[in-house]
N, C-alpha and C positions, 0 to 999 in steps of 0.2 A: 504493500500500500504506500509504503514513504517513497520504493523508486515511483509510481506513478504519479503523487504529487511530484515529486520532482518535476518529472517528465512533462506534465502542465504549467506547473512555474515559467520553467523555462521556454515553454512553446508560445505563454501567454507573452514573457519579456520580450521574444523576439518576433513575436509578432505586432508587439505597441513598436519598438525598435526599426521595425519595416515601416513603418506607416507612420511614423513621428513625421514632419518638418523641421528641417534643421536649418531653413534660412533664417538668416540674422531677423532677430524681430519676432520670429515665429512661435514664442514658447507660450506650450497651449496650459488649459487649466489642468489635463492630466500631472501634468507636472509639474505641477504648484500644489497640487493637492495631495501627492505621494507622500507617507508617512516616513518608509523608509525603502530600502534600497530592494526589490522584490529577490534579489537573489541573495543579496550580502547584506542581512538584517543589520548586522552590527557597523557599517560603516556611517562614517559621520557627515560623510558626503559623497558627490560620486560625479563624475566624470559624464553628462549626456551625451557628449559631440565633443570632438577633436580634430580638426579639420587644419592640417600645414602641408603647406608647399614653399619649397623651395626649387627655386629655377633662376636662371640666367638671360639678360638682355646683355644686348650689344651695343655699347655706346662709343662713337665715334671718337669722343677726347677721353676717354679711361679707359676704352676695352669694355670686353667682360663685367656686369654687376651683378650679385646674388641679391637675390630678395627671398625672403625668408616671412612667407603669410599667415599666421594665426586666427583662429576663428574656435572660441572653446564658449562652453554653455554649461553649468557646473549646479549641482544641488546641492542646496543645505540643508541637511536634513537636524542637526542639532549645534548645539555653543559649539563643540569639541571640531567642526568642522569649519569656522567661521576663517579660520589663516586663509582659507581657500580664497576668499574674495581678495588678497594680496598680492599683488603678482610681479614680480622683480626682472630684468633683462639686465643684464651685462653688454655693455655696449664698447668697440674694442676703440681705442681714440689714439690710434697711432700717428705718426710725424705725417706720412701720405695714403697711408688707408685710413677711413674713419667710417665707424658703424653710426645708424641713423634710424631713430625710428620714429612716423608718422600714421597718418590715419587713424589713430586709437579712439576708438569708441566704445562706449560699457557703458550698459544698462542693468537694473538689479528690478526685479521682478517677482511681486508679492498679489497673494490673493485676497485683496479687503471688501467684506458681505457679497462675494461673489464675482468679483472683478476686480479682471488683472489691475492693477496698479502699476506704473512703471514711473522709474527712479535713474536719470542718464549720470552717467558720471560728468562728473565739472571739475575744472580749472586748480577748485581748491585738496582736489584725492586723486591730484597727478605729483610727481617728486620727482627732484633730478640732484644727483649725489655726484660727489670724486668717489671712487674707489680705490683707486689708484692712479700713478701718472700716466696711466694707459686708458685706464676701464673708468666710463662714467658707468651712474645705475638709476634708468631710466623705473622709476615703481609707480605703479597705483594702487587704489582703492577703491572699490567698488560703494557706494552710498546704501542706506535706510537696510542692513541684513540683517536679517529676522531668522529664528528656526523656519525652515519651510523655503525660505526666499532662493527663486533660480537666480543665479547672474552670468551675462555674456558681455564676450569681448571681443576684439577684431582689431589686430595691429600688421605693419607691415613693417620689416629690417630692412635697411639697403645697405650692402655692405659692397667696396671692392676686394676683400679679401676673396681667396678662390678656397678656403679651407671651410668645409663644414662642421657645424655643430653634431655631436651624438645625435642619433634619431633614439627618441625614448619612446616604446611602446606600452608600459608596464608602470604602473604610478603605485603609492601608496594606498588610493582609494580605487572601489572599480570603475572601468572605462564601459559604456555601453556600448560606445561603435566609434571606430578610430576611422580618419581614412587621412594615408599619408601619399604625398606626391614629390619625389626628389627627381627632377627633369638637371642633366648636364650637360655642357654643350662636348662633340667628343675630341675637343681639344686639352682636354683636361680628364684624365685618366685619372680614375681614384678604386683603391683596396678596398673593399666591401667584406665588414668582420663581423659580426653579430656575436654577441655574450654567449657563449657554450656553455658557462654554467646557470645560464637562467630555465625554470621550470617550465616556463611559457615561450612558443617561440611561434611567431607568426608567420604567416604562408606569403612571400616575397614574392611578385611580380615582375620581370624585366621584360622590354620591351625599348623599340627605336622609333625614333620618329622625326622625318625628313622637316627641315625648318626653310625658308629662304627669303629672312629675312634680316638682316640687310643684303645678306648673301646666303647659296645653299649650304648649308653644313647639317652634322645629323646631332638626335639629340640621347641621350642615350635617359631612360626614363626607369623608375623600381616605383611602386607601388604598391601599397599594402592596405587592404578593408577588413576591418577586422570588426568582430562585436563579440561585448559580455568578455572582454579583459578580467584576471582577476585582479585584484588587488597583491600586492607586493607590502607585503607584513612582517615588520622585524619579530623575531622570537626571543627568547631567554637566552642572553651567549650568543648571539647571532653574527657579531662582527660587526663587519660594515656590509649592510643589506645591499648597497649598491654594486657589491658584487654580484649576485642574482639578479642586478632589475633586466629586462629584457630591453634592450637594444641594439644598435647598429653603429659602429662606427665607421666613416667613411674617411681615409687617410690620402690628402694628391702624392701618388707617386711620379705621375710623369706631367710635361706639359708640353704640346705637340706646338709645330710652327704653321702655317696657314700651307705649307704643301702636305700635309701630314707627319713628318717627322720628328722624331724626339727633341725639341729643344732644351727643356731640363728633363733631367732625373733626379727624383729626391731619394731619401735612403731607405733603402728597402732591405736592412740589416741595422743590429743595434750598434753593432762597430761604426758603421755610417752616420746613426743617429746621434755614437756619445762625440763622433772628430764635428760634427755639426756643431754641437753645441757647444761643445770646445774651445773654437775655431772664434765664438761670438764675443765681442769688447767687453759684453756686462755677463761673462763668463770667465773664459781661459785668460782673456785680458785683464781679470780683477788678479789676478794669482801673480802677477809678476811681485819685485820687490817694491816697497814703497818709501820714500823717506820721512813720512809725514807721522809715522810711530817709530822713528828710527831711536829714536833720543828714549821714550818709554819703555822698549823692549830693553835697552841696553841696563837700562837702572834695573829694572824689572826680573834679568835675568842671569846679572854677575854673578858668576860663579855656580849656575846651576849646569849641571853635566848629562844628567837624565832626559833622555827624550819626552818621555811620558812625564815627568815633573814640568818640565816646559811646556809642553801642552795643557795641564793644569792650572797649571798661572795664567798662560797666555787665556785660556778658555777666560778666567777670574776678570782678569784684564777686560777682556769684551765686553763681559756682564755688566760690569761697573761702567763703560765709556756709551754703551749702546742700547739705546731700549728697540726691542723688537716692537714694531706698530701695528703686530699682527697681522702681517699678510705672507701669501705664501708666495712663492715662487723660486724656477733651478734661474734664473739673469737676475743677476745686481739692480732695483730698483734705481738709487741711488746715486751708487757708484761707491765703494767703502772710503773712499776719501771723503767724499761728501758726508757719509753716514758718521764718520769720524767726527768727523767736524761739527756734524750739528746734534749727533745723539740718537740718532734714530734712523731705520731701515728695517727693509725687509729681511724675510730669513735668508736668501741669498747674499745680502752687506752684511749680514752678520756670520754666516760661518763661511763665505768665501776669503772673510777677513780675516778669520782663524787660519785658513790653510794659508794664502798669503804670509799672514807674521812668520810661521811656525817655517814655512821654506826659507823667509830670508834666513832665519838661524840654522841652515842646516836638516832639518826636523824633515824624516821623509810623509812628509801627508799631503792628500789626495782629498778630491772631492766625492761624494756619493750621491747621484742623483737619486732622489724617491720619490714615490707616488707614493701617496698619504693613505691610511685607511678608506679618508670619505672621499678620494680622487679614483679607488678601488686598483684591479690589478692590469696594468697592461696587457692588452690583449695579441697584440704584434709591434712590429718595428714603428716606433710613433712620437715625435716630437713631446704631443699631447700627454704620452703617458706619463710622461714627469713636473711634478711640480711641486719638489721639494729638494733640498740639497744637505746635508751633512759633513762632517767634517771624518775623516779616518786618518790616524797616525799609524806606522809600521814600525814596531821595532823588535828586529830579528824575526820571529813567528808569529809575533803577538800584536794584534791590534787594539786600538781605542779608539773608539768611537765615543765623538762632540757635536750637540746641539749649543747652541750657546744662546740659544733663542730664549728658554727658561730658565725661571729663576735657580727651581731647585732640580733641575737634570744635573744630573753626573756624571764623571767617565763610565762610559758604557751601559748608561740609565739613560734613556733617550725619552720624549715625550711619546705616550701610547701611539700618539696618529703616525708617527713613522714605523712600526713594527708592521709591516705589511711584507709578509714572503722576502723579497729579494730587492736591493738597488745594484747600480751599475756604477763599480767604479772607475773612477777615468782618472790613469796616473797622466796620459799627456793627450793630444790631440790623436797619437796611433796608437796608443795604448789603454783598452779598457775591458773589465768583465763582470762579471755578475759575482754579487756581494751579501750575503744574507744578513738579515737584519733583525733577525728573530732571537731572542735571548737563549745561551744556552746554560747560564748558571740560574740553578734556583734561587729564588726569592723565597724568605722566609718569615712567617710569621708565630711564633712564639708566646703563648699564652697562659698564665699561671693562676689559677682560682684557688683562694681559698675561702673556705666555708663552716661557718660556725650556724649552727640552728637553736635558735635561743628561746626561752621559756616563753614566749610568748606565736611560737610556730614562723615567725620571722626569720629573713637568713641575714647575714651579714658579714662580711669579709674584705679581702683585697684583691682586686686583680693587678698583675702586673703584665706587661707582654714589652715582646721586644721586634721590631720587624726593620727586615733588613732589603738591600736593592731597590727592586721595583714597587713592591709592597711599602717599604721608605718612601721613596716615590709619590706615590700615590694619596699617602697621607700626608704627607707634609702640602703636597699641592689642595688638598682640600682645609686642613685642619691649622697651615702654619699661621695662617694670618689672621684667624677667628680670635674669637675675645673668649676668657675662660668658660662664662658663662655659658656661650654659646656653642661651645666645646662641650660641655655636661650635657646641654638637652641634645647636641646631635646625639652623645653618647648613649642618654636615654629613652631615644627614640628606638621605638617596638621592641624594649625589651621587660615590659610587663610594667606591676606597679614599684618602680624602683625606684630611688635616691642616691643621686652619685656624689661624692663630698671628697676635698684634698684631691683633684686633679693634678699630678706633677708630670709634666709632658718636657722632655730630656731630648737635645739634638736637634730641636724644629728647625733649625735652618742650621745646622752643621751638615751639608748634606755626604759628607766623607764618611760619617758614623751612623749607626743602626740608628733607628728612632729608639727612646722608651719611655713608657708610658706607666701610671701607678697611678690608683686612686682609691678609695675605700666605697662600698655600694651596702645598699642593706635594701632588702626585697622582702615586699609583704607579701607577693602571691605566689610565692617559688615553693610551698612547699603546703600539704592539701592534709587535715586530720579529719581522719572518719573511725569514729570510735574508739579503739585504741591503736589505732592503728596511724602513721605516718608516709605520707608517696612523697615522693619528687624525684626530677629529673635529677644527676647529677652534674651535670652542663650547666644546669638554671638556665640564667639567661644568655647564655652563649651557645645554647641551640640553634641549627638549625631546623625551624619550625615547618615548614613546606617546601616539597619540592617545586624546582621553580620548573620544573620541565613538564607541563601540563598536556600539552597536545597530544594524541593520537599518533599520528604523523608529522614529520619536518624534510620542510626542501629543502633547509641549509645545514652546512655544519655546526656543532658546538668549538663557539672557540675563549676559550680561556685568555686569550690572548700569551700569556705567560708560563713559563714550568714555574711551579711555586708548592712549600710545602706548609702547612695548617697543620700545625701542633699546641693541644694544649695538656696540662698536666692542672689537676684537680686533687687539692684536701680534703678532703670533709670531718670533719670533728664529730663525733654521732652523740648525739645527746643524751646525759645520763638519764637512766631509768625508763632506756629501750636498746632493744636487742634484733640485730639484724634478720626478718623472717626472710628473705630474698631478693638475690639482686640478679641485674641482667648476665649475662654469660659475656664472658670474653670473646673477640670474634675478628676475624681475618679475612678481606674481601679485595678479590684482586678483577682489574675489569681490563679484559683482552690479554694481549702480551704485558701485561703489567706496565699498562701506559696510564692507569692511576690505580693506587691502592690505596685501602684502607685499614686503619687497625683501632681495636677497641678492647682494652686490657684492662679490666678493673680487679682490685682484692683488697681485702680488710688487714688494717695492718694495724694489730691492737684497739685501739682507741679511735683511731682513722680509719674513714673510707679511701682508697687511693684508684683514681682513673689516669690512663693518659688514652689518649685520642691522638690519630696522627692522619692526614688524610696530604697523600702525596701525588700531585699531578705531573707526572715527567714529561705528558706528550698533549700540550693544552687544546690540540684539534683532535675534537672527536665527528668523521664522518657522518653525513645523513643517514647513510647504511645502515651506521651501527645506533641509531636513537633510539630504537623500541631497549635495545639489552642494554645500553648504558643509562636508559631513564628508568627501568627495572633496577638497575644498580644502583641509582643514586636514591630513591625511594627507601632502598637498604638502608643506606646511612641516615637517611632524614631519620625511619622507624627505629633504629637502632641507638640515635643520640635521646629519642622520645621515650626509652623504654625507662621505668620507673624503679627506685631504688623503694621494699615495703620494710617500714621496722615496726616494730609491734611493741606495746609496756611491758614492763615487766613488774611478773606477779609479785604482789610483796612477800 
């Protein structure tokens, strides 16, 4: 009975779908009146019409223009969807290319006692930004959105660049009916990739089609009509999603000359890709020597012998002269003289500036181009694919790896968004390879409860922990710069009805040493008396309480991002005038080739209850494949930290 609803849902959707109006202006009352999405209840909006084309005109004084058409129509179905009526363009504003966008129209569209109402967008929910010395950022807003309210839009790009944008098929909400048109003229040869690890893949059309006009040339055309897209849903551990969204990248490799012949070739290998980038003034040209830190480094560096010492300082040095302004990029904004000079740049002026110093001295270090988590993974040989950069020092076998971007990165602690798979390093313009960038020492976090249970069924004790690397890291970027107090309630958030008092937080911004941490806690609701009887966990409140892997099914991996290992060690004091009637069993749980384990070792040692828990992840990706057995296993450990310690009175 449920596949045959189904099977009507869906005939019903794609039959309103057929028969909807998708011209500008068109949006009827079915659609204003829809509660919520008929196949994806739970989305908070959704996608009616998607309607871009990009194609090329011939213009006599520029050549070649891309224009880039826009035409979307979008439901609100609640608050949680309302970002949708915001809508942002990157516009590229180079020295003699410059992107442009006109014609924009938006309308927002509500149903009041039976009639449509419409609401145009005006003058004052349009916005025009710097982004950078390149990219303006062209944004609107849509007016009067309501739960319920449809809104459309309709813009056009003129760009002379010949390089296109990702074609994205695959959004966070669903798409009811996509229809894409990328027409090229075939002077302009481009690599056609689509995401191979996305779960959705839409059915590609090619086809030609003769033009002649100003002249005859052909056009080379992909096309793709698609309906009832799913939605693209981050899960628990999921990474960065945008490695599954479903798309297409299109890369110019060649650019032909009016007899057909190859005029350029661009690179169609990464060795081509890194002497390219190389090769560029706000790249390979930042690296030379400079004199302009000549005087700084020399005071800075008397008498230090150690490559990696030098790289420490010099890293310290940056931090202190440079604030990062937040933007990414593998080319010097800037230019690190300039960034020098006035304090600020991008993250290319800032650790092009490190490899720079570090070579005037000697120091053999090299740049690392990366693509960021949220830039995702390269998919082929492609300029685009990079747009980040790092610093690597070599001494003998051993490398160090420098962000100098953040405050509290370390040698070889790098900010999360660069841990993505692999970068390319590039010692010179002919010299470059792949670089991984994944941690391979553990991170550790270290956890010490003790527990007294006091005459009034109350707990109370100390926790100490100590956490070192990435897990340092990580807290120090959330917790170093909070105020105490604000420190205790993050502490005591979701961990029952507790009170945490004598916070002592050790190392916050030493970032060379472990963090550690101590406080004193006392818990009213950690421990449950029924008759004469006594439960509680032994964890308390450093359980964990649910497993967060809830799905059925997953189309992505689990990724931990990190190997890291979660240890704690547990006192307990047992309260006079009860006696242990039973505790949880010891237990030992290994998941695959022992790419995590788990251990659960509890025993009474006189007057003490004594636990340690240790839960060790050596391999932080865990495949799609493997989700049903490793959310069975992790279920283990949730039920297994839950299980109860019972003590009973004793008779007099």
């Amino acid at each position: 009975m449920k596949h045959l609803l189904l099977i009507i849902t869906l005939f019903l959707s794609c039959k309103t779908i057929n028969s909807q109006n998708y011209e500008f202006g068109k949006v009827s009352k079915a659609e204003l009146e829809e509660k919520y999405h008929p196949i994806d209840s739970s989305s908070s909006a959704a996608i009616l019409y998607r309607n871009e084309r990009v194609s090329f005109y011939y213009s006599s004084s520029e050549g070649f223009m891309q224009q880039r058409e826009i035409h979307e129509r979008i439901k609100i179905y609640n608050k949680d969807g309302f970002d949708w009526a915001t809508k942002k363009e990157y516009l590229y504003q180079g020295r003699s290319n410059k992107e442009s966008l006109s014609g924009l129209k938006g309308v927002s569209y509500n149903l009041v006692d039976g009639k449509i109402e419409k609401v145009k967008l005006k003058s004052d929910g349009k916005f025009v930004e710097d982004y950078s010395e390149f990219t303006k950022v062209n944004s609107f807003t849509l007016p009067n959105v309501k739960e319920g309210t449809v809104i459309e839009y309709k813009y056009k790009i003129t760009s002379s660049r010949y390089s296109i944008d990702d074609i994205i098929f695959q959004y966070s909400i669903p798409v009811n009916k996509l229809d894409v048109k990328i027409a090229t003229p075939e002077y302009y040869i481009y690599s056609k990739q689509p995401n191979l690890a996305a779960s959705y893949m839409p059915k590609v059309n090619e086809t030609i089609k003769n033009i002649s006009n100003p002249f005859d040339y052909k056009v080379n055309i992909i096309n793709v009509n698609e309906e009832n897209i799913p939605a693209l849903r981050a899960e628990a551990y999921s990474g960065n999603i945008n490695n599954y969204r479903s798309k297409m990248a299109l890369e110019l490799s060649a650019v032909l000359n009016g007899n057909k012949i190859i005029e350029k070739s661009f690179s169609n290998t990464w060795e081509e890709v890194s002497k390219t980038i190389y090769e560029s003034s706000n790249f390979g040209g930042q690296l030379d020597k400079f004199s302009f830190y000549k005087d700084d480094l020399e005071t800075l560096l008397a008498g230090v012998e150690d490559d990696f010492e030098k790289a420490s300082l010099v890293e310290n040095l940056v931090k202190s002269k440079v604030k990062w302004n937040g933007r990414y990029g593998k080319y010097a904004q800037n230019g690190i003289r300039n960034a020098y000079k006035v304090g600020e740049g991008n993250v290319a002026d800032i650790n092009l500036m490190v490899v720079s110093m570090l070579r005037s001295q000697g120091v053999n270090a090299s740049p690392i181009l990366v693509s960021t988590r949220n830039n995702g993974i390269p998919l082929f040989p492609t300029h685009d694919g990079f747009n980040y950069v790092v610093c690597s020092v070599q001494k003998g076998n051993e490398y160090l790896l420098i962000d100098a971007t953040e405050k509290y990165s370390a040698n070889n602690v790098l900010p999360q968004r660069v841990l993505n798979w692999q970068g390319r390093l590039i010692e010179d313009k002919n010299v470059s390879r792949w670089f991984s960038m994944m941690p391979n020492k553990k991170s550790v976090e270290k956890s010490m409860l003790n527990v007294k249970i006091n005459n009034d069924f109350t707990a109370s004790g100390k926790v100490s922990k100590q956490l070192t690397d990435y897990i340092a890291y990580f807290y120090r970027d959330k917790y170093a710069s909070m105020t105490p107090e604000d420190h205790i309630k993050s502490l005591e958030k979701d961990k029952g009805d507790i009170e945490i008092s004598e916070l002592n937080f050790e190392n916050g911004k030493e970032i060379t040493k472990p963090i550690k941490i101590s406080y004193q806690y006392e818990l009213s609701d950690g421990v449950d008396e029924i008759g004469d009887k006594l439960y509680f966990s032994p964890l308390l409140f450093l359980a964990t309480k649910e497993n967060p892997f809830k799905l059925e099914e997953r189309q992505y991996p689990i990724d931990f991002v990190i190997p890291y290992v979660d240890s704690y060690l547990v006192n307990i004091m047992l309260p006079d005038g009860y006696n242990i009637e039973s505790l949880p069993t010891s237990e030992a749980l290994v998941f695959m080739d022992a790419s995590i384990k788990f251990s659960y070792i509890i025993k009474q040692n006189g007057k003490y209850l004594q636990l340690k828990v240790d839960l060790d992840i050596n391999n932080p990706m865990i495949q799609a494949k493997d989700y049903k057995a490793f959310k069975s296993f992790f279920s283990k450990i949730v039920e297994k930290q839950g299980e109860q310690v019972i003590l009973t009175k004793a008779q007099p």
